[in-house]
C-alpha positions in Angstrom: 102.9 82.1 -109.0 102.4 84.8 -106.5 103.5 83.3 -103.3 103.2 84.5 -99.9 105.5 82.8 -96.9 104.5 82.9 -93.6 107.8 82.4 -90.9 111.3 83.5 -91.7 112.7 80.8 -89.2 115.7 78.7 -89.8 113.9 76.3 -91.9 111.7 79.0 -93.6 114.4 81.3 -94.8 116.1 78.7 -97.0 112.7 77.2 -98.1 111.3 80.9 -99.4 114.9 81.7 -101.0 114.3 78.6 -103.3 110.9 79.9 -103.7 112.7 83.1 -104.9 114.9 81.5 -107.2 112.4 79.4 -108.9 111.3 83.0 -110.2 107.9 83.1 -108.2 106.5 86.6 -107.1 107.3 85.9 -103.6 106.2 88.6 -100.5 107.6 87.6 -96.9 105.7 88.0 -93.6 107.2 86.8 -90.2 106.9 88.5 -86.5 110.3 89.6 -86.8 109.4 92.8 -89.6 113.6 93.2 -89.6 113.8 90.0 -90.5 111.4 89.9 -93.1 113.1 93.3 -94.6 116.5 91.9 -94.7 115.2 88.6 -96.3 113.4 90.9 -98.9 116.6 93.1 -99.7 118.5 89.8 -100.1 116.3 88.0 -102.1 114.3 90.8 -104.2 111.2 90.4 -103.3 108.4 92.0 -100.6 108.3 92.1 -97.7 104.4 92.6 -96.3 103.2 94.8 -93.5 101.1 92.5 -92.1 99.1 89.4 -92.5 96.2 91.0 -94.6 98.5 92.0 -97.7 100.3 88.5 -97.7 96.7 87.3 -97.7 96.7 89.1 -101.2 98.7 86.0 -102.7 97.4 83.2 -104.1 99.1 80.7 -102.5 100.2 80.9 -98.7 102.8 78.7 -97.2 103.4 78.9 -93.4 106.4 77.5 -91.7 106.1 78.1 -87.9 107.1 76.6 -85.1 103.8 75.1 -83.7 99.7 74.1 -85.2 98.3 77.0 -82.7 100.5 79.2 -84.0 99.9 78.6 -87.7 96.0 79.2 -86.7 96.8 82.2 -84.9 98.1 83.5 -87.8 95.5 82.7 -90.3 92.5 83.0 -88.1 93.1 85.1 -84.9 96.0 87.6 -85.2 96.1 91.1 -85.8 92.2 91.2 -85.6 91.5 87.9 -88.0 93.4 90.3 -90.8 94.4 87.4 -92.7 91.1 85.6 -92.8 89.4 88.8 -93.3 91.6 89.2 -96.6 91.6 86.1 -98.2 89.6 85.5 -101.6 87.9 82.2 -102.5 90.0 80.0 -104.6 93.6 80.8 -102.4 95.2 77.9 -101.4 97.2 77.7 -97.8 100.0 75.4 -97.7 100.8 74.4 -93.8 104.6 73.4 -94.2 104.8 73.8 -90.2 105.1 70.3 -87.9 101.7 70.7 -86.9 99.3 68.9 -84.8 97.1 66.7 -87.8 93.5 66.6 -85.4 93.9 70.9 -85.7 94.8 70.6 -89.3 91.6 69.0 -90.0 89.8 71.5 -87.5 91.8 74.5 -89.5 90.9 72.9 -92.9 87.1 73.2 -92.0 87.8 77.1 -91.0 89.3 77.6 -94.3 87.0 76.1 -96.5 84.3 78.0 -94.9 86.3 80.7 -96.1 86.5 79.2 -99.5 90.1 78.6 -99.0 92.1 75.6 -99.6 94.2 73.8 -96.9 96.6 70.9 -97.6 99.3 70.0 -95.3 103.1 69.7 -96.9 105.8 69.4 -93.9 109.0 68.3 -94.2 112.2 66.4 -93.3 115.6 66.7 -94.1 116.6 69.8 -91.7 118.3 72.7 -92.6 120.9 71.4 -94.8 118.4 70.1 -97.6 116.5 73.4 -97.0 119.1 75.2 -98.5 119.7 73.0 -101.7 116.0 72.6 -101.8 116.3 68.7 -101.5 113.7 68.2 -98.4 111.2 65.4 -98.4 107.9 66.7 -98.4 104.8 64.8 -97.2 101.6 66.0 -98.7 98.1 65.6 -97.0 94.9 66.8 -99.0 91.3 66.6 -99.8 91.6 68.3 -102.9 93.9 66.7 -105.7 93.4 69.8 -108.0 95.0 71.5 -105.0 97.4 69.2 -104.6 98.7 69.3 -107.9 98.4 72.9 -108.2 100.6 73.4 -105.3 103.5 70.7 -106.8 105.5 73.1 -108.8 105.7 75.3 -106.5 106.5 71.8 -103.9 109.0 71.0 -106.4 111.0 74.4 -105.8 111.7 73.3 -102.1 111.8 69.5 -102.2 113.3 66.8 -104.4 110.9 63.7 -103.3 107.4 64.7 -102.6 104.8 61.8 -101.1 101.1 61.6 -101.3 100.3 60.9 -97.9 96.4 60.8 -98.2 93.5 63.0 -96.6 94.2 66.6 -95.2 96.2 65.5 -91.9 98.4 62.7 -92.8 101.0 64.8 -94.0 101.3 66.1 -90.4 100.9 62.9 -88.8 103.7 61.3 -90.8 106.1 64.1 -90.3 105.3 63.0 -86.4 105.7 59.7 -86.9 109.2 60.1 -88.9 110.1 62.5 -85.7 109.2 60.1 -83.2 111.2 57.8 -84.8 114.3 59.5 -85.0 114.0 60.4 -81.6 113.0 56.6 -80.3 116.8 56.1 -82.5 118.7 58.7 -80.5 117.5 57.8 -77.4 118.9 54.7 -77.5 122.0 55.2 -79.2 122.9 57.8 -76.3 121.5 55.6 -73.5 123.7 52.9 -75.1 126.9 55.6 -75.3 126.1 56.3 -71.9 126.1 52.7 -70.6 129.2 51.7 -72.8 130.9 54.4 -71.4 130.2 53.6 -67.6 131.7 49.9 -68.1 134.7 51.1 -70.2 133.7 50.9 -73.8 135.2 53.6 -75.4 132.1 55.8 -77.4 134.0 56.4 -80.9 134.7 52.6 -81.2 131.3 52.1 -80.8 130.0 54.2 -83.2 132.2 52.1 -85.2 130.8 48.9 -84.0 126.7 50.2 -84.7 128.0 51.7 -88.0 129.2 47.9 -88.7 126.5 46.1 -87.3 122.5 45.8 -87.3 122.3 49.1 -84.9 123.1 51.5 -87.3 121.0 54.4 -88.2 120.4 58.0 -89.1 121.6 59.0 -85.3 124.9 56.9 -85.4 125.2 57.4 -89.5 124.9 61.0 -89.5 124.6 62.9 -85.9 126.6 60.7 -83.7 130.0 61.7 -84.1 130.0 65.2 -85.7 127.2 67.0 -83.2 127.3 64.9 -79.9 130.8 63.5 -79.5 132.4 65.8 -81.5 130.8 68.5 -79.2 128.9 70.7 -82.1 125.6 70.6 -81.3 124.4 72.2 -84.3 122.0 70.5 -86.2 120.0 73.6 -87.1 116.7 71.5 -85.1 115.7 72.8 -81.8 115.2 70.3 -79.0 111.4 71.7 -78.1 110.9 71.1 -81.7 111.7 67.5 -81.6 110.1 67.3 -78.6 106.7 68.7 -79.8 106.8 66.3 -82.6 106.9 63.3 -80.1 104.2 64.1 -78.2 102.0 65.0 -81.2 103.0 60.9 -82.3 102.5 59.8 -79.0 98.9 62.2 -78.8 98.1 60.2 -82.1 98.5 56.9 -81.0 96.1 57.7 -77.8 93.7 59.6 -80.3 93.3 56.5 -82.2 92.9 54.4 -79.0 96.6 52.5 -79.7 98.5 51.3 -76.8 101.9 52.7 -77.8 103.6 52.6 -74.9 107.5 53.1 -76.4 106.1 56.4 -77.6 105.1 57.6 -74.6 107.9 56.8 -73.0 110.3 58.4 -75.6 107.4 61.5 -75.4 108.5 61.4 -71.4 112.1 61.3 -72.1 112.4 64.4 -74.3 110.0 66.1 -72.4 112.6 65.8 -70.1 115.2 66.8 -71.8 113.6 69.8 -72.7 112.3 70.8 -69.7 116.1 70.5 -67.7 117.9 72.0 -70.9 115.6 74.9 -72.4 113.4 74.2 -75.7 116.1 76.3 -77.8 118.7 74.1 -77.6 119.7 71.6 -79.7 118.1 68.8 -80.5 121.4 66.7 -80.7 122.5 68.4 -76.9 119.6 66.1 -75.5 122.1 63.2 -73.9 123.1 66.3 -71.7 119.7 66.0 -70.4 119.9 62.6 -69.6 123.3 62.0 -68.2 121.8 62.0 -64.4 122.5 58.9 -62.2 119.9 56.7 -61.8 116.7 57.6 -59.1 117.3 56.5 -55.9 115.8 53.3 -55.3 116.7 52.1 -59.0 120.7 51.8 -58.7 
């Protein structure tokens, strides 16, 4: 397949090397043209000058950071160049964590176009991105489309899920997010509060690991990234925190009092905003070690 990949980030460089060593015809395209250039000399493939030759392909994935972005760059960048390029029949693959209302909205742009959009994002972080393991969640309105895009799906994920209409991809990805965050939240409130009466935070870890508490936060990131001090899950807090406000946004667009979800949307918000949206993810207790408000003690 001729492949074009939108957003050299840390999840996208990994993803588009697979896509390089399935043997696809794979041209590169991010903000960053040095990065895009040392991606291509690494990986033997193009690099594109801008978003009207990496329209040229005829399939697009994008992997950026937000939904407006992702429709910046199809529809409004660079003078529309990548809508202006596109030929009937291409088919965009949204791999981003992306807003599902917009993907719908962005969808309807496209097909106007004669362009196909499904939405593909995924979990597993950066670690299955390199050994091209991720879970993928696939959201579509065309099945031709859908299984068009699988081999190429299959070159950056192990376990891929039909999800349903174009949209649901994106609003599981949230949902998953959420719920990893709603886990980590309380497994550092609980370290916290442990702590302060003189429970010891590696024994229980221990305890959770043992017990009906256990899950991906104290199974995986616990003791490594936030005891252990390495903060380095690859995931950026703003990220994480973008996800749980698009699952929180969902719940209030389908008119569902969720209230966990927006308080866990108000936490990391938090988080983010005393901490920077760089950070990482796992380096969010640091935001929430504070004393209780006055009044609350």
């Amino acid at each position: 397949m001729r492949v074009g990949f939108i957003g050299i980030g840390n999840m996208g460089w990994p993803m588009a090397a697979n896509i390089a060593k399935a043997g696809h015809e794979l041209m590169v395209f991010d903000a960053d043209a040095e990065k895009s250039a040392r991606f291509a000399r690494e990986h033997n493939c193009r690099a594109a000058a801008d978003l009207g030759e990496v329209a040229q392909n005829e399939i697009i994935v994008t992997m950026l950071p937000t939904g407006k972005i992702v429709r910046e760059a199809l529809i409004e960048n660079q003078g529309g160049a990548f809508a202006e390029a596109l030929r009937p029949g291409t088919l965009v693959i949204d791999m981003s964590s992306s807003e599902p209302v917009g993907t719908r909205e962005l969808g309807k742009a496209l097909d106007r176009l004669g362009v196909i959009l499904i939405d593909a994002p995924v979990s597993g972080a950066v670690p299955r991105a390199k050994t091209g393991t991720l879970a993928i969640m696939i959201g579509g309105n065309d099945k031709a489309a859908i299984e068009r895009a699988k081999p190429l799906l299959l070159s950056m994920g192990k376990q891929l899920f039909e999800t349903g209409p174009l949209g649901t991809g994106h609003a599981m990805k949230a949902l998953n997010n959420y719920i990893a965050a709603a886990g980590y939240t309380a497994v550092v409130e609980s370290l916290l509060i442990g702590e302060r009466f003189g429970l010891d935070q590696g024994t229980m870890v221990d305890i959770l690991n043992a017990s009906t508490g256990r899950n991906f936060t104290t199974e995986v990131m616990i003791k490594e990234q936030v005891l252990g001090g390495k903060f380095a899950t690859g995931f950026a807090l703003g990220l994480m925190a973008k996800d749980v406000r698009i699952a929180a946004d969902l719940g209030e667009a389908v008119k569902l009092d969720a209230p966990v979800s927006r308080l866990i949307r108000e936490r990391w918000a938090l988080a983010r905003e005393r901490l920077g949206a760089t950070r990482d993810t796992s380096e969010a207790i640091l935001g929430w070690k504070d004393d209780l408000p006055e009044g609350k003690q």
